[in-house]
C-alpha positions in Angstrom: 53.2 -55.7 -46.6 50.6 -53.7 -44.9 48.1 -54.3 -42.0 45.7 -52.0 -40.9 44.6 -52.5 -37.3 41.4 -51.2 -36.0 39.1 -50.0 -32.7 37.4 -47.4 -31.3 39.6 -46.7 -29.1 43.3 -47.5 -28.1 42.4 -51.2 -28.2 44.2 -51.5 -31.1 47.3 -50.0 -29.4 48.9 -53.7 -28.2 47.8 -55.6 -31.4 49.6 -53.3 -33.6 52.7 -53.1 -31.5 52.9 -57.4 -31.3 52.6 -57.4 -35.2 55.7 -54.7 -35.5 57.6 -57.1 -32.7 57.3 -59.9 -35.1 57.5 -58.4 -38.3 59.6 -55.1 -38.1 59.3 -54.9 -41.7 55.5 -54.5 -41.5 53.5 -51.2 -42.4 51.0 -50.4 -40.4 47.7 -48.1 -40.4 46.0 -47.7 -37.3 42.5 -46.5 -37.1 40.1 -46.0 -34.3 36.6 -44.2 -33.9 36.2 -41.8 -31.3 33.0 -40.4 -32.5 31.0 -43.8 -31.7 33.9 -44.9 -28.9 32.3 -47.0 -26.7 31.2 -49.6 -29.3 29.3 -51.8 -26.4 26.4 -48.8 -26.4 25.8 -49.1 -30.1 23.3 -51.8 -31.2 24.7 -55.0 -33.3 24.1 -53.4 -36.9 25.3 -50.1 -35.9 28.8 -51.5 -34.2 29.0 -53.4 -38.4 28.4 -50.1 -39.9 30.8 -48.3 -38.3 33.8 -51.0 -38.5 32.9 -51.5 -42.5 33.0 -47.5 -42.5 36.5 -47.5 -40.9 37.7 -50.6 -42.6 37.2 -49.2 -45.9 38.8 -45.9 -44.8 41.5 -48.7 -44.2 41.4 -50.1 -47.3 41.7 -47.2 -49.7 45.7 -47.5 -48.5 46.0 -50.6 -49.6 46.2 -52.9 -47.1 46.9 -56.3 -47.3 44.9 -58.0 -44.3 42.8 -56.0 -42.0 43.0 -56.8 -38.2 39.6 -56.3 -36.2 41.1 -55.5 -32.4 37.8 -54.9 -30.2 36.3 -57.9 -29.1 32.8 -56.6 -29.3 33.7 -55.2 -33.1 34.6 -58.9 -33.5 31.9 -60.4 -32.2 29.0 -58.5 -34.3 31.1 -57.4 -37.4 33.4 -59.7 -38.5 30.7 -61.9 -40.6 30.3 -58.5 -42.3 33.2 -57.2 -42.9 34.5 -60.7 -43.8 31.9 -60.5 -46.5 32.9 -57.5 -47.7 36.8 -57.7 -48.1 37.5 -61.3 -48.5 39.0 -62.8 -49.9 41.1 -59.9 -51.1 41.8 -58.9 -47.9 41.7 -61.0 -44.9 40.0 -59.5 -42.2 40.9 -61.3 -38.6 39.0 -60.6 -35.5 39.5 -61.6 -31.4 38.3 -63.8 -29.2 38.6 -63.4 -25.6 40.8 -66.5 -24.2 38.5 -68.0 -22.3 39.5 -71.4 -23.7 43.0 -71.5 -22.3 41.8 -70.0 -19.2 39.1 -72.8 -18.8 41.4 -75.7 -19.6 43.5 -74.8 -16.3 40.5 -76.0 -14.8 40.8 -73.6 -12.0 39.0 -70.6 -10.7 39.5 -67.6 -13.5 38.3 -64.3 -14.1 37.3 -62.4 -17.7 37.4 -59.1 -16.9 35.2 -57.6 -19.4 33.3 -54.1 -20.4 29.8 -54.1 -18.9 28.1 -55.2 -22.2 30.3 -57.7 -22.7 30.2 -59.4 -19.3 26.2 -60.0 -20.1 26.8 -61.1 -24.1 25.2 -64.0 -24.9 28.6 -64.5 -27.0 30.6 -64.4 -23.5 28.2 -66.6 -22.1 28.6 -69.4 -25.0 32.2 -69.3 -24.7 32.4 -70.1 -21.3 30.1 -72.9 -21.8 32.1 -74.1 -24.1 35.2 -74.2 -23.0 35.1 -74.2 -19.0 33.4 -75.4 -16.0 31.0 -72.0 -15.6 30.8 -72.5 -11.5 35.0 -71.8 -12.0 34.5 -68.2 -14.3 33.8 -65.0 -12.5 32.5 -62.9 -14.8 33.9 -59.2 -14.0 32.5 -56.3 -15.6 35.5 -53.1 -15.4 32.9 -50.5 -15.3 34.9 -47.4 -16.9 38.4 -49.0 -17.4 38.5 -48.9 -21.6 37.5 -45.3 -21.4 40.1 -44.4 -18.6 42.9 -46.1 -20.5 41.6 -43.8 -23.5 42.1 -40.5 -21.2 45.6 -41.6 -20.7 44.8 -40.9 -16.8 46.4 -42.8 -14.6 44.6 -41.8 -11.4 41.3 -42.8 -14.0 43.0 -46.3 -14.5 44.0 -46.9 -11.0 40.4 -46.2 -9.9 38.8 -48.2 -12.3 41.0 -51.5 -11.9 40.7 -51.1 -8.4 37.1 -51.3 -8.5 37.3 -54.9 -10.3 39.6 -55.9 -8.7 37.4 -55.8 -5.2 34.8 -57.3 -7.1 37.3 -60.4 -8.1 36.7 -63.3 -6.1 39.8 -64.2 -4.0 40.3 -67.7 -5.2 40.7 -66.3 -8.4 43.8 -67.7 -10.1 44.0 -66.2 -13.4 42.4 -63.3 -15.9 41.4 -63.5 -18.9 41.6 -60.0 -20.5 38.2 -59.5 -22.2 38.5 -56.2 -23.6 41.6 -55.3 -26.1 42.7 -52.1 -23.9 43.2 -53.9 -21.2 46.3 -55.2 -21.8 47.9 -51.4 -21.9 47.6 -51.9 -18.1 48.2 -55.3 -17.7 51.1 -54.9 -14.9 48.5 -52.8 -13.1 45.9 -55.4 -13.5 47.8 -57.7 -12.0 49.4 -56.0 -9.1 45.7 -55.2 -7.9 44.5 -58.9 -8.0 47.9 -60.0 -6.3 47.1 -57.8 -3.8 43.3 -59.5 -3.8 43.9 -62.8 -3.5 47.5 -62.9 -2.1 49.0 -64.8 -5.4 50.2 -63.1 -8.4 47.4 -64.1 -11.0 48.4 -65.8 -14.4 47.0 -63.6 -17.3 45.3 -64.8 -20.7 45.3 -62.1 -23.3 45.9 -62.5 -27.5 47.5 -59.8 -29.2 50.6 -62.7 -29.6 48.2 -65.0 -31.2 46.1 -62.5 -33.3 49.4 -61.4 -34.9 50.6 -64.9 -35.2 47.3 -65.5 -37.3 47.8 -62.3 -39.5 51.1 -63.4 -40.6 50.1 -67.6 -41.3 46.8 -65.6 -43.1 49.8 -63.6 -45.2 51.9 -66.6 -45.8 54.2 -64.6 -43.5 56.7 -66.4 -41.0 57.4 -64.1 -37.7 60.8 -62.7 -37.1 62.7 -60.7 -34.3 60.0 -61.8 -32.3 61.7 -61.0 -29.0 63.0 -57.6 -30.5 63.8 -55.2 -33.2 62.3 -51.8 -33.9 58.6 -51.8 -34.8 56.7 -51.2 -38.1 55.9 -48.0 -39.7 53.3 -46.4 -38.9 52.2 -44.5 -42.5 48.6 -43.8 -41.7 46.1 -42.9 -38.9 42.6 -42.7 -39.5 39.7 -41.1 -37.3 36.3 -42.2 -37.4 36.8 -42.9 -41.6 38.7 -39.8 -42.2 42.7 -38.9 -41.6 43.5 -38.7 -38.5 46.6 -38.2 -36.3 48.0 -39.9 -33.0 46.6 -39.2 -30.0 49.0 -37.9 -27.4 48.0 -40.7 -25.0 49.6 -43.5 -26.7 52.9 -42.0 -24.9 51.3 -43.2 -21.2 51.7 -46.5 -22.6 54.8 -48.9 -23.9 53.0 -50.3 -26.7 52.1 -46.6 -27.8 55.9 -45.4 -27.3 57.0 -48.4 -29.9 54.7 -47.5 -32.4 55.4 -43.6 -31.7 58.6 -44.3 -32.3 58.2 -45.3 -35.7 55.6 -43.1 -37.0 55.7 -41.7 -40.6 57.3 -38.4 -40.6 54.0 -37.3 -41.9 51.5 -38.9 -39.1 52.3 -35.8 -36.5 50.7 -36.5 -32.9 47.7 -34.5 -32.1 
């Protein structure tokens, strides 16, 4: 079977390499759009467009379920592109994990992009599903955009910069943006070294591929291991693409580099 994963960015990067963990057997397309990258400074109808655009790029390979790995794609397009695919093709979207984060029913951060952190979607979530005096909403001014450069001195800056503004009785993260868990061990180092604890961290590329298999009538296997999926195609902004070099500053990009199509060169 065949799952195309999609961003603007490298967002994408940790979902796809989860669904290869458990399903080595899986091909993959992955498909980002740097011409519109950052999707938070598009309006609502303009962040649909451009995921319908680059999920029916997606589609022409004959996909079998389409997985939505931005959570501000999610939030404004997956109505729309649900309408447009399903039920032929399921298309599955994120949610940041604020509700296991709030059920701890201690202090927690979402570290989020700056349009995020002030989304009336964020908001609703966390009155939902936790006490709001206990979430510190963080915005990571810059961090999707340095994990896209593939700079590390970029990164370092950026997650420093949250991370001073991270209340220290924070005890865990929630990972509101889909890059950030590239940098996860950097993430937490920096808020250990904030509030004196090693933070517990709330992030769902595990349960968003868990989902895409139960929505394929797939069970998970070598979930601990084995080689990832092929990579067969790479699409850019609706047309073909090829893999950026910066995937290799990153685990998650070296296990899908490692099994890229012969044919999908790096940039």
């Amino acid at each position: 079977m065949r799952v195309a994963v999609i961003d603007s960015g490298l967002g994408m990067v940790a979902y796809a390499a989860a669904l290869a963990r458990m399903r080595p057997d899986l091909e993959l397309v992955l498909a980002r759009d740097p011409d519109y990258m950052p999707y938070g400074l598009l309006e609502p109808h303009q962040i649909a467009e451009r995921i319908v655009t680059v999920a029916s790029a997606c589609a022409r390979h004959d996909v079998d379920a389409i997985v939505i790995a931005c959570n501000t794609g999610s939030m404004y397009a997956l109505e729309s592109a649900r309408a447009r695919f399903e039920p032929g093709i399921p298309v599955i979207g994120v949610v940041p994990a604020i509700r296991p984060a709030g059920a701890t029913g201690r202090p927690f951060a979402v570290w989020a992009t700056a349009a995020a952190t002030v989304s009336d979607y964020q908001t609703g979530l966390i009155a939902r599903f936790a006490s709001p005096e206990l979430a510190h909403r963080i915005p990571c001014y810059g961090l999707a955009e340095a994990i896209d450069s593939g700079s590390s001195s970029l990164v370092a800056d950026a997650i420093a910069r949250a991370a001073a503004a991270t209340p220290a009785d924070t005890e865990s993260v929630v990972l509101g943006c889909t890059h950030y868990g590239l940098v996860r061990d950097e993430i937490v180092a920096a808020l250990a070294a904030r509030t004196g604890r090693e933070p517990q961290v709330f992030d769902s590329p595990e349960p968003v591929a868990r989902q895409t298999l139960r929505r394929l009538g797939l069970a998970p296997h070598g979930v601990s291991g084995g080689r990832p999926g092929a990579v067969v195609a790479v699409i850019e902004s609706g047309r073909p693409g090829t893999l950026p070099p910066q995937l290799a500053a990153y685990p998650a990009g070296r296990l899908l580099l490692s099994r890229c199509d012969p044919a999908e060169k790096i940039s």
